[in-house]
C-alpha positions as CSV (number, residue, x, y, z in Angstrom):
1,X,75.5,110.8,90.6
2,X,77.9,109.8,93.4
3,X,78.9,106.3,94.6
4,X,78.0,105.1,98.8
5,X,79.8,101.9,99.8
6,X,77.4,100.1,101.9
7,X,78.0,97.1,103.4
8,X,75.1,94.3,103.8
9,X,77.6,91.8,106.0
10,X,76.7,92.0,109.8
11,X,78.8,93.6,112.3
12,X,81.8,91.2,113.4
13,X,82.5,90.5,116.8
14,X,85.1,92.6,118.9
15,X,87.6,89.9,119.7
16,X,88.0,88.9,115.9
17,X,91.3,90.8,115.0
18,X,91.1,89.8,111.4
19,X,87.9,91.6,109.5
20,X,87.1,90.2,105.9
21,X,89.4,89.8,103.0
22,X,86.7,90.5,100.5
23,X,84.2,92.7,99.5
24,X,81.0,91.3,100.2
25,X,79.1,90.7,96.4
26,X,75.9,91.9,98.2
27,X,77.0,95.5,98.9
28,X,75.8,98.1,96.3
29,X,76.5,101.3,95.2
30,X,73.1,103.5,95.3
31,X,71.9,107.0,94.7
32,X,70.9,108.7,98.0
33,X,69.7,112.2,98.3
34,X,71.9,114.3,100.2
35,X,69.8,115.0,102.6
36,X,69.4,111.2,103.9
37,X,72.2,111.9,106.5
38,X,70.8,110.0,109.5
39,X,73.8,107.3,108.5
40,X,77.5,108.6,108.8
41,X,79.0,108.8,105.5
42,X,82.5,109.3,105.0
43,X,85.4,110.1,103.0
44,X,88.7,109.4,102.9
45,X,91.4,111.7,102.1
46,X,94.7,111.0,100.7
47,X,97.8,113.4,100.7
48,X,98.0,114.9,96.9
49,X,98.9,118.5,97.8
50,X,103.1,118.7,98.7
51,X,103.9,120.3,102.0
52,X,105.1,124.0,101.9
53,X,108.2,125.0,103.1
54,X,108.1,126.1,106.7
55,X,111.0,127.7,108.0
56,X,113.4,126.6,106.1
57,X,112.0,123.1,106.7
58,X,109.9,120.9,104.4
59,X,108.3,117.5,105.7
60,X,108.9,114.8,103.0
61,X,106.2,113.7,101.3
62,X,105.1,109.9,101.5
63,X,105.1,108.0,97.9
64,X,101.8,107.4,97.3
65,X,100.6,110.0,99.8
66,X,99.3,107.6,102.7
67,X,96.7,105.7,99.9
68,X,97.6,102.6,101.7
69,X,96.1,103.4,105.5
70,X,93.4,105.0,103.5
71,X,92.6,101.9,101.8
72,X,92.2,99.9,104.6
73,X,90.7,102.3,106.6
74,X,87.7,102.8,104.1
75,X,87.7,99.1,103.2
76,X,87.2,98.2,107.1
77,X,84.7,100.9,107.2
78,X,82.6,99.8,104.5
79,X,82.0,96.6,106.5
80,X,80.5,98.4,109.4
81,X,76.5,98.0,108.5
82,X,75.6,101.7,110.2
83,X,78.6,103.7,108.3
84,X,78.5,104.6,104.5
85,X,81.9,105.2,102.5
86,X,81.7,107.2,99.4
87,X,84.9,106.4,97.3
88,X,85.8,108.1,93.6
89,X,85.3,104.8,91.6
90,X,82.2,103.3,92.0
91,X,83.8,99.8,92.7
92,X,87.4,100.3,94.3
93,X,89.3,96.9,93.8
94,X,91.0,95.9,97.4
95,X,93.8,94.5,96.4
96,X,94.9,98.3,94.9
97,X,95.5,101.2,97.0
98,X,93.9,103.2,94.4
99,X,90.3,104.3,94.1
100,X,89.3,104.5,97.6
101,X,90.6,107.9,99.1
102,X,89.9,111.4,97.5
103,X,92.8,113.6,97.0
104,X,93.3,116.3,99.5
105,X,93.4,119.4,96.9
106,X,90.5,122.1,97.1
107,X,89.1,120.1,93.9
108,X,89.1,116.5,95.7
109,X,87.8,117.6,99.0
110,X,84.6,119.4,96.7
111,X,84.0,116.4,94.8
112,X,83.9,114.4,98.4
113,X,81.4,117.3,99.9
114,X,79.6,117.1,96.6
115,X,78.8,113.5,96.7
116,X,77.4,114.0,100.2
117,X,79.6,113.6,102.8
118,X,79.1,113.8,106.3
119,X,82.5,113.2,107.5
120,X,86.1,113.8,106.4
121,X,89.0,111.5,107.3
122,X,91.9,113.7,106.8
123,X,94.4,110.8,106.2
124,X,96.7,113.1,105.4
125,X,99.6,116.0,106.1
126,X,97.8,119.0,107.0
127,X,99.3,122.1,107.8
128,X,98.4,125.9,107.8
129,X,97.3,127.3,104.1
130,X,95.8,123.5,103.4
131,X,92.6,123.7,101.8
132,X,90.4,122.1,104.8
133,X,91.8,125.5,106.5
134,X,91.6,128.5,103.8
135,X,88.9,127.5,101.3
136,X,86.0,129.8,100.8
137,X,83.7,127.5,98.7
138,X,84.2,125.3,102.0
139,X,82.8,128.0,104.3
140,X,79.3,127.0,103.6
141,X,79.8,123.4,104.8
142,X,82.1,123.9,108.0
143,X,79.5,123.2,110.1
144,X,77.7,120.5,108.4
145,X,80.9,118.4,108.1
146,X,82.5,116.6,110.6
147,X,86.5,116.3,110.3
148,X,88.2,113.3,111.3
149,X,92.3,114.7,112.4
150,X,93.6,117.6,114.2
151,X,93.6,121.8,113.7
152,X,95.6,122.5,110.5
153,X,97.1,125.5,112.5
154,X,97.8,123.2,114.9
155,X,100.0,120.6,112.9
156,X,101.7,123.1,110.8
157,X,103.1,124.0,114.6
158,X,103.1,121.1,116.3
159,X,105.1,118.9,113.3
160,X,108.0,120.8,114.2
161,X,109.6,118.4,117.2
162,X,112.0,121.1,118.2
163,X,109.1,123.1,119.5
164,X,106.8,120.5,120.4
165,X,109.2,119.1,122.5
166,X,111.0,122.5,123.9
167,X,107.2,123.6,124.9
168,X,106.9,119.9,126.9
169,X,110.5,121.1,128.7
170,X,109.4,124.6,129.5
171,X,106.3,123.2,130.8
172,X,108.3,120.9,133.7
173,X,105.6,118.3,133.8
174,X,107.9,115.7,131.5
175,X,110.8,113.5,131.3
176,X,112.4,114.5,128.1
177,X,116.2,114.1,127.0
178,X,118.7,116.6,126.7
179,X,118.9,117.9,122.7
180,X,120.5,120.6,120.7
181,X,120.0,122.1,117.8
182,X,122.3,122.5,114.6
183,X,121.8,125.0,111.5
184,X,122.8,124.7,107.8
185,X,124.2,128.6,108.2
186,X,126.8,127.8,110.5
187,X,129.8,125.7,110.4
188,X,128.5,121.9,111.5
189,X,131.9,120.7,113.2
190,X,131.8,124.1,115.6
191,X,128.9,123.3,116.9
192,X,129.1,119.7,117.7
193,X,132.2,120.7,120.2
194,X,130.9,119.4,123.6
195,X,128.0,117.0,122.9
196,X,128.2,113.5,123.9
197,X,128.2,110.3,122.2
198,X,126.6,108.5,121.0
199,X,123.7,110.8,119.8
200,X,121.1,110.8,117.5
201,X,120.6,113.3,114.8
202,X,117.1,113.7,113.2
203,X,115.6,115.9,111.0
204,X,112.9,118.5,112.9
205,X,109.9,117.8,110.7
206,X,110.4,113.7,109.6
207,X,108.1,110.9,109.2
208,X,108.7,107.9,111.3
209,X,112.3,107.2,111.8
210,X,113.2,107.8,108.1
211,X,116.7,110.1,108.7
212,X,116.9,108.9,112.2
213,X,120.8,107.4,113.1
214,X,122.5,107.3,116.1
215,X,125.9,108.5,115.7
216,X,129.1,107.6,117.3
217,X,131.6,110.2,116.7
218,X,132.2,113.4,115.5
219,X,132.9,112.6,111.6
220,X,130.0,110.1,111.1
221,X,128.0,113.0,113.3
222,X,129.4,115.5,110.9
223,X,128.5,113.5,107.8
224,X,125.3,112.6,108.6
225,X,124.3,116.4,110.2
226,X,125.4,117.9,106.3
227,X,123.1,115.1,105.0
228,X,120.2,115.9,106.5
229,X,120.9,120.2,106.1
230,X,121.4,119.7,102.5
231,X,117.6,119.9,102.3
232,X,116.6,121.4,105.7
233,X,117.8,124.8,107.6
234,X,118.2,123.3,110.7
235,X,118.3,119.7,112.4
236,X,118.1,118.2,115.9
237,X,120.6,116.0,118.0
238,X,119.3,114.3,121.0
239,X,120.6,112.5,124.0
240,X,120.8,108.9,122.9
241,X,118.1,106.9,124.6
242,X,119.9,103.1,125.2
243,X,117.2,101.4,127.0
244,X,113.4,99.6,126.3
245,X,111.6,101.8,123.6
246,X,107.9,102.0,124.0
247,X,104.6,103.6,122.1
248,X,102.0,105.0,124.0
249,X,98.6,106.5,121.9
250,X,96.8,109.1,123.3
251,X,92.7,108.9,122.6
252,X,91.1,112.3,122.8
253,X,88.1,113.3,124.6
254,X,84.9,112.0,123.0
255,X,80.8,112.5,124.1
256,X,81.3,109.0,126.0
257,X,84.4,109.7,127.5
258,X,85.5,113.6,128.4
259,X,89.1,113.1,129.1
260,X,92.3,112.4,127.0
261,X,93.3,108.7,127.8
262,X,96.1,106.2,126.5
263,X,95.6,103.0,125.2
264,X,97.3,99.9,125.8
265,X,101.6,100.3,126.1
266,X,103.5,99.0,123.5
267,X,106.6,97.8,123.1
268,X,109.4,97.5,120.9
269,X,112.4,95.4,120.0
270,X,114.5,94.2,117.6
271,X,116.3,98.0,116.6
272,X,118.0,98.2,113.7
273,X,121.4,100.2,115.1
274,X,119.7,101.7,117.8
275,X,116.8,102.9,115.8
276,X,113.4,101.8,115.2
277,X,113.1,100.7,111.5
278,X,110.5,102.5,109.7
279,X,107.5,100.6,109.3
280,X,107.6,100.6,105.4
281,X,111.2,98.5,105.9
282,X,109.8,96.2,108.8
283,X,106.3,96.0,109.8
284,X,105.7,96.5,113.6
285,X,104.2,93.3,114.2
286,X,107.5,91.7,113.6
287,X,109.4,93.8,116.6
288,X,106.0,95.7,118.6
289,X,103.9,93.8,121.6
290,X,101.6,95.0,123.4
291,X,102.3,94.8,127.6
292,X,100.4,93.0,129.6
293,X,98.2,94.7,132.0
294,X,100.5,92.1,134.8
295,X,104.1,93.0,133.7
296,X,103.2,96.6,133.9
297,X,105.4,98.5,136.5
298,X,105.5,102.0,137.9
299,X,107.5,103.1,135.5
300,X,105.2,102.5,131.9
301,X,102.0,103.9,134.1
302,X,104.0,107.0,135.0
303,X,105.1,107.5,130.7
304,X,101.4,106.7,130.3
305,X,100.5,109.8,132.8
306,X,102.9,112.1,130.8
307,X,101.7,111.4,127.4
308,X,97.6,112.1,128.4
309,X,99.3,115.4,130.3
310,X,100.8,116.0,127.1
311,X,97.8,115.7,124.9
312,X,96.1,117.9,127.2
313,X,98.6,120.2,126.8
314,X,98.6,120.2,123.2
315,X,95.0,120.1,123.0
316,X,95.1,117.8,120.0
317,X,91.2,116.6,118.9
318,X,92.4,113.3,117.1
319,X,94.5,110.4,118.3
320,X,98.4,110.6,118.9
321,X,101.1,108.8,119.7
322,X,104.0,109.6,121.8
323,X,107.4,107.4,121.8
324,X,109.4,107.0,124.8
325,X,112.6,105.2,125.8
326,X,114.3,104.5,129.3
327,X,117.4,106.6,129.8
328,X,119.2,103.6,130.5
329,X,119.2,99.5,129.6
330,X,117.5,98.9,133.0
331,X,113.7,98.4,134.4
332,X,114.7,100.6,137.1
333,X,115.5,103.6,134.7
334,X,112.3,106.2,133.8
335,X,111.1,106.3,130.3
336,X,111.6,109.5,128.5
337,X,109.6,110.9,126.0
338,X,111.1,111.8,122.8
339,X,109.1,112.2,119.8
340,X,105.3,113.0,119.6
341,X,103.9,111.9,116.4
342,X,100.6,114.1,115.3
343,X,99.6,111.6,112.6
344,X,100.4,107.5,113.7
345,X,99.7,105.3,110.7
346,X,96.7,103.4,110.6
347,X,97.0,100.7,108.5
348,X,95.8,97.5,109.3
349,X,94.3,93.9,107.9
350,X,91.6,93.3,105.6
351,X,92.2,93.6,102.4
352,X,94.2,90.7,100.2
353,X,97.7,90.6,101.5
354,X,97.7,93.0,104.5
355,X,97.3,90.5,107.2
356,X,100.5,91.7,108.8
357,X,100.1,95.5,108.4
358,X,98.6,96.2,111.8
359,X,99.5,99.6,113.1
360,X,101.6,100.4,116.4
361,X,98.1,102.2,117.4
362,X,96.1,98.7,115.9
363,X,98.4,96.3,118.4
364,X,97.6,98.3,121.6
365,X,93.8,99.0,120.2
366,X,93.9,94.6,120.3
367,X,94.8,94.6,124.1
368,X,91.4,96.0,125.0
369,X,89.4,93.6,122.7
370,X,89.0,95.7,119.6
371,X,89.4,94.7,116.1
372,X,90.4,97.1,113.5
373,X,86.9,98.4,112.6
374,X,86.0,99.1,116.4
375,X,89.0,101.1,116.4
376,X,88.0,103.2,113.4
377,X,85.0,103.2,114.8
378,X,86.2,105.1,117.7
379,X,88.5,107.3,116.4
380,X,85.3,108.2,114.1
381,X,83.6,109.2,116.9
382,X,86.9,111.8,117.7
383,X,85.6,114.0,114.8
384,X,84.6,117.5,115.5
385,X,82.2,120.4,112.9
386,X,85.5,121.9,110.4
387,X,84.5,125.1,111.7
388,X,85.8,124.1,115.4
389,X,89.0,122.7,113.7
390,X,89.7,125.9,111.5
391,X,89.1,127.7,115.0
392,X,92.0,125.9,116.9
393,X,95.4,127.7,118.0
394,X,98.3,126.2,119.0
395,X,99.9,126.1,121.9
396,X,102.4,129.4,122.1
397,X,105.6,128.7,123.8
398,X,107.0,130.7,126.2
């Protein structure tokens, strides 16, 4: 027996931003053969599995694994009145991040596929010996089931921001800061000789702007390089970036539209030294806007060019989103792209108490009309046959 969250409530209209609060006490959980698939039915996936080690770098886990955007995401869903969720508990309680998503081990994934899924939502950290890439008892159903997220082969690659964003400079299409690179075998203060400040030191495979600090002078450089080595082999410094900061998402191609293509430009303000604060600190609807189609300026439409060139580049099969910032604290200075983020959060209202947890991607998605289920929506109609995902290479540098 498996549980389907249907909802009964009819579709909402575009321009409400703010989908319901509660689950509607008409929707019912029924027992569908699996063969009834003319209905999309999909399943979340949360991040259970711990990422490897991958050169000497390991991405840090988020607590709770990304439950949160996975909640919403299937509670928004299960309003749509064409889309089915299938959840582990056969009544998920909204106001809990529990109960919603399926873990991403082999084991979690099987007990999604076995419940009749159609589609996966990988709302999680993929990367190369994941099991939506190397399972055999999956092999059967790769090209039955549609994958929501990008190539695990692909993001083991691409989450390292050194290469990502040494292939966008060998390339010569972009505007991109000068960086360097420092390594936990050699000696930090030799080779911080000759860069300027301030600079910013990050770690190579992060999440958001968690270890992100812009650093002044050699001894808070210093500190703050051995901080982040302690638990990484390497680390990256780049030119610090003083002017407007803006957060661009890149929509893949799609049967309705064949080319990659950005949404709305964002904004941001209110940095916290320089930096960004991590959404989990400061939600981005307190310090994000979205521009207005009559303030926009050369300048944002030419960052908007680069990141689609840069999606198509990458060849990425799920949305992005690319952060850039002007070299200088002037309108006349070009944006320059800095870090391109293979899996933007997705949270977003609904459920009791999230009415300010809109995503950077959610606040641009508003600018064109959309609520947050036409959003999902789209980015549901992004997902390709796991076969086709298993198949995809990255992009080799040079």
């Amino acid at each position: 027996m498996h549980f389907l969250l249907r909802a009964a409530t009819a579709a909402r209209a575009v321009v409400n931003t703010r989908p319901p609060s509660t689950i509607n006490p008409n929707r019912v959980y029924s027992v569908l053969s699996h063969h009834e698939h003319n209905r999309a039915r999909v399943a979340l996936l949360y991040q259970a599995l711990d990422p490897p080690l991958i050169g000497g770098v390991r991405k840090p886990k988020k607590p709770g694994g990304y439950q949160d955007s996975g909640a919403d995401i299937a509670f928004n869903l299960s309003n749509s009145t064409d889309i089915d969720v299938i959840t582990p508990e056969s009544v998920p309680d909204p106001t809990r991040d529990v109960g919603w998503c399926f873990p991403d081990t082999e084991e979690g994934i099987l007990q999604a596929v076995d419940k009749g899924v159609t589609h996966l939502w990988a709302n999680t950290i993929l990367f190369a010996s994941h099991p939506l890439q190397i399972s055999r008892t999956l092999e059967k159903y790769q090209d039955a089931i549609r994958v929501v997220g990008q190539g695990p082969l692909v993001v083991e690659k691409y989450d390292d921001k050194q290469y990502v964003n040494d292939l966008l400079r060998q390339i010569g299409k972009f505007t991109m800061p000068k960086a360097w690179y420092i390594h936990a075998h050699d000696d930090v203060a030799s080779q911080i000789i000759d860069v300027p400040y301030p600079i910013v030191a990050k770690p190579i495979r992060g999440r958001g702007s968690q270890g992100v600090k812009v650093c002044y002078s050699s001894d808070e450089l210093t500190a703050h390089a051995q901080a982040l080595l302690a638990s990484s082999s390497s680390i990256i410094l780049e030119e610090f970036l003083e002017g407007e900061e803006i957060t661009i998402t890149i929509m893949p191609p799609t049967e309705s539209k064949l080319e990659y293509w950005s949404l709305p430009v964002v904004t941001r303000f209110n940095h916290d030294q320089g930096i960004a604060p991590y959404n989990g600190v400061v939600a981005v609807t307190a310090n994000s806007r979205a521009i207005p189609q009559s303030e926009l300026d050369q300048s944002y439409l030419q960052a908007a060019e680069e990141c689609e060139e840069a999606a198509k580049i990458l060849g990425v099969t799920a949305p992005i989103r690319i952060d850039a910032r002007r070299f200088k604290d002037s309108k006349q200075s070009q944006f320059a792209l800095f870090d391109v983020n293979m899996k933007p959060n997705m949270t977003g209202p609904g459920r009791p108490g999230r009415d300010d947890q809109a995503s950077l991607t959610l606040i641009a998605a508003s600018a064109l009309g959309w609520d947050y289920q036409e959003l999902l929506r789209r980015i549901l109609d992004t997902s390709h046959p796991l076969r086709d995902l298993r198949a995809l290479k990255p992009r080799q540098a040079s």
